[in-house]
C-alpha positions in Angstrom: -80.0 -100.0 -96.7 -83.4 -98.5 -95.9 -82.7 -95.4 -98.0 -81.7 -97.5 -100.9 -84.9 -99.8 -100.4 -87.1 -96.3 -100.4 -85.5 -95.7 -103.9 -86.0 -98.5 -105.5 -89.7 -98.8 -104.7 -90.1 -95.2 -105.9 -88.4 -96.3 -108.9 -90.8 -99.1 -109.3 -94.1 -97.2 -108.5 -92.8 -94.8 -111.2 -92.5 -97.2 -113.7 -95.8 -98.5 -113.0 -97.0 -95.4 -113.1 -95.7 -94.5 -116.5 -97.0 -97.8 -118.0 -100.1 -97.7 -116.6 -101.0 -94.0 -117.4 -99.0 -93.7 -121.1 -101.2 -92.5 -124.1 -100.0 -92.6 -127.4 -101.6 -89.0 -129.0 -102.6 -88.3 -132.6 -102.0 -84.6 -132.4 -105.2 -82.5 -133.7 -107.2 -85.2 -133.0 -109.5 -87.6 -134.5 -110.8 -85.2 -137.0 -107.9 -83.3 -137.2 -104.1 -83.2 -138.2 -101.0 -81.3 -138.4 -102.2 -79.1 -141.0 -103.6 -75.1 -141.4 -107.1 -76.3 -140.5 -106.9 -77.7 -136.9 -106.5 -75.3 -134.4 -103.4 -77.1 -132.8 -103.2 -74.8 -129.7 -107.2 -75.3 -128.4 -106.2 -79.1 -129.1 -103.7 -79.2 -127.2 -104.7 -76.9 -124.4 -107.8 -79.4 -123.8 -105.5 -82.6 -123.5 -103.6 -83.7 -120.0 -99.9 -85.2 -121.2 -98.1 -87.4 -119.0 -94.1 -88.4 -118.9 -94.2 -91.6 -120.7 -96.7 -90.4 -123.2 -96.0 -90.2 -127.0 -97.1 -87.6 -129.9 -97.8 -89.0 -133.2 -97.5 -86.1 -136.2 -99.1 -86.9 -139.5 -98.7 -84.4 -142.3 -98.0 -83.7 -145.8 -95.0 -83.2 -147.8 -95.1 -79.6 -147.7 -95.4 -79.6 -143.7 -93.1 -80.2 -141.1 -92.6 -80.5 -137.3 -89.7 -78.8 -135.7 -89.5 -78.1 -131.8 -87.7 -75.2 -131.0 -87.0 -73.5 -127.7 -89.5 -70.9 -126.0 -88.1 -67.9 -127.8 -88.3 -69.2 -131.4 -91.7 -70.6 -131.3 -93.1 -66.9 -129.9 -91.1 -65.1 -132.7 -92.4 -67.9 -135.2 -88.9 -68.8 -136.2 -86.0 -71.5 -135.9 -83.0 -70.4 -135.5 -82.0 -72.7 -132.9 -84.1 -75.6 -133.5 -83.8 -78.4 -131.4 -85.2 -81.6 -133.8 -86.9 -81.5 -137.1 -89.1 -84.4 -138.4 -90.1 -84.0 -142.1 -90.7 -87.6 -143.3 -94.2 -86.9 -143.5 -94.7 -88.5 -139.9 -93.1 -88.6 -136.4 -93.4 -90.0 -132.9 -92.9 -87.8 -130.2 -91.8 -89.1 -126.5 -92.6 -87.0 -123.6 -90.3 -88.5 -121.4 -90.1 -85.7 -118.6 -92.5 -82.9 -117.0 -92.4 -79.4 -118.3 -93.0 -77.5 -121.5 -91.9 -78.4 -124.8 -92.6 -76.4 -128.0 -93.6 -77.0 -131.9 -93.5 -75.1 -135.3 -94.1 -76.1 -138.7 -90.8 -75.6 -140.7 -92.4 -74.3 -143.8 -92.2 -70.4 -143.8 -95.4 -68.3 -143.1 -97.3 -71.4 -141.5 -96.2 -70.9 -138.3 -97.4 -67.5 -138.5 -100.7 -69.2 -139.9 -101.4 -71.0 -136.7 -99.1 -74.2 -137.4 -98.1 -73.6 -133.9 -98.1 -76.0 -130.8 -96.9 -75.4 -126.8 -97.6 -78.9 -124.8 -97.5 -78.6 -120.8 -96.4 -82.1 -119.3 -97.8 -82.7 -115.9 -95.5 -84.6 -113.7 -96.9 -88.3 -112.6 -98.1 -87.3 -109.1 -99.9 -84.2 -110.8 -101.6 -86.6 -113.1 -103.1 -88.7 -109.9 -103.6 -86.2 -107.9 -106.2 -84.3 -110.4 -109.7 -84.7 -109.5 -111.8 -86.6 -111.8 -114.6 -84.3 -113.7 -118.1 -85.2 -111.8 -120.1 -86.6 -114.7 -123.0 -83.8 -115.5 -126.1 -85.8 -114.9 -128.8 -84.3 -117.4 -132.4 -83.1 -115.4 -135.1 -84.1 -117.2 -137.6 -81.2 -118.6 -140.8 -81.6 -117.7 -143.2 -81.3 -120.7 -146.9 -80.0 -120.8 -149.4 -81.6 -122.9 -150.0 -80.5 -126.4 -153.6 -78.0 -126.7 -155.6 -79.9 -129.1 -155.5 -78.5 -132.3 -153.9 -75.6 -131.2 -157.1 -74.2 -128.7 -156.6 -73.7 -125.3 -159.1 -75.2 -123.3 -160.7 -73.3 -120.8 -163.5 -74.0 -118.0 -167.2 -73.8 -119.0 -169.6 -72.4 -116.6 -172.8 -74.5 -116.8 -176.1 -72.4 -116.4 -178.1 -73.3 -113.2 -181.7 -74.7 -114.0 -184.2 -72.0 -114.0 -186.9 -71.9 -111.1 -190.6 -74.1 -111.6 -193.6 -71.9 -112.0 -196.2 -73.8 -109.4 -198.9 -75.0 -111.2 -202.2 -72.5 -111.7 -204.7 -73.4 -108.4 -207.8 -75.0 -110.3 -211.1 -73.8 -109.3 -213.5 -77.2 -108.5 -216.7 -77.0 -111.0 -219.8 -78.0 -109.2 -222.8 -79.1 -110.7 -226.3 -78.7 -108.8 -229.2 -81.2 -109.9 -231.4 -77.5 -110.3 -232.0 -75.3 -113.6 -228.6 -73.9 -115.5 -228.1 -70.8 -114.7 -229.3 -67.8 -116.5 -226.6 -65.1 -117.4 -226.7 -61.6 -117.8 -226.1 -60.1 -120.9 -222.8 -58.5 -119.7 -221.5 -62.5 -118.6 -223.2 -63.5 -121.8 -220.3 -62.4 -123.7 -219.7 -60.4 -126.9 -221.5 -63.1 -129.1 -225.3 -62.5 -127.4 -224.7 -58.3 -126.7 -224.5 -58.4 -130.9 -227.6 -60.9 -131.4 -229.4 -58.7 -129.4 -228.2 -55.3 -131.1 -229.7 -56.8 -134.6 -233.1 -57.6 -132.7 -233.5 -53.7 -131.7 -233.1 -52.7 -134.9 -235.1 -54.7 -136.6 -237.9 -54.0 -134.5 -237.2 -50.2 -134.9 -237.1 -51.0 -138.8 -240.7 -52.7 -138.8 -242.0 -49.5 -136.4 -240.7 -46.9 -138.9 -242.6 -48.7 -141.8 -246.1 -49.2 -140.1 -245.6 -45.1 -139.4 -245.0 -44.6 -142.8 -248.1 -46.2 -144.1 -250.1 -44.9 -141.2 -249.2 -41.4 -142.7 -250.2 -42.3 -146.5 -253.5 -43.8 -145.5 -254.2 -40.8 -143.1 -253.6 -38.5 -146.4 -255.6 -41.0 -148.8 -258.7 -40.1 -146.7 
């Protein structure tokens, strides 16, 4: 009784598990498709499937979907195909964990890349997988714009230069007696030439009285 109890609460935890956890898959993405120009494989190599999820194909008239067993899809044919869906759309279940493969039935376009291998992860795998750490973005620290494009750079500012002490002043007395008399030499330039022009007049006036001195003496 206990071991059939055990079972039926597995039973019922799987079932949960499956409805909680189910995805329904557009295959190639939101911007992409069943078609030449998705790149199926790096789709589906980036995507975690689940039992209980489902695979929804859209594609055009001259596209199909077959799944084929492990040896045809690496040989890129379908020989022993398993299901084909060619009504322009199909609905996938993955009802069970392992490896299931795709091809498009058209010839050459599986060669082309039309090509699809999905890995189902059983439920427990699916819990058990750590969630990715969100990536918390550091801030760059930004340094203020140089105006104008210089780069400004310290100025040196030139010490004050030294005060010259004041010239001492020599006090000018005044006595109550007679000025001063100077010499010639203290006189300065201005009386030495006033007295030059005095000599030579004077030698001037002595030449002439000579003279006449001279023509008188001969008159006689």
């Amino acid at each position: 009784m206990a071991v059939l109890l055990k079972l039926i609460g597995l039973s019922a935890i799987s079932l949960l598990i499956n409805s909680v956890t189910a995805a329904n898959m557009a295959v190639g993405g939101a911007n992409g498709g069943w078609d030449l120009s998705t790149d199926l494989q790096s789709w589906a190599s980036s995507q975690t499937f689940a039992p209980g999820d489902t695979l929804t194909f859209s594609f055009g008239s001259f596209h199909s979907v077959v799944e084929v067993p492990k040896a045809d899809y690496e040989a890129c044919t379908i020989n022993t195909p398993i299901k084909a869906y060619t009504s322009g759309s199909a609905v996938v279940k993955l009802s069970s964990p392992g490896k299931r493969y795709f091809v498009c039935g058209t010839p050459g376009h599986c060669g082309q890349g039309m090509k699809m291998e999905i890995d189902i992860a059983s439920a427990s795998e699916v819990i058990n997988a750590p969630a990715a750490s969100p990536v918390i973005p550091t801030p760059a620290l930004s340094s203020p714009p140089p105006v104008d494009g210089l780069t400004m750079a310290p100025q040196s500012i030139p010490a004050p230069a030294p005060l010259k002490p004041p010239a001492a002043l020599s006090p000018i007395i005044q006595t109550s007696g007679p000025p001063l008399i100077q010499s010639p030499e203290a006189a300065g330039p201005s009386l030495q030439v006033a007295q030059g022009e005095n000599s030579g007049g004077r030698q001037v006036e002595a030449g002439i009285v000579l003279v006449v001195g001279l023509l008188m003496a001969l008159a006689q």
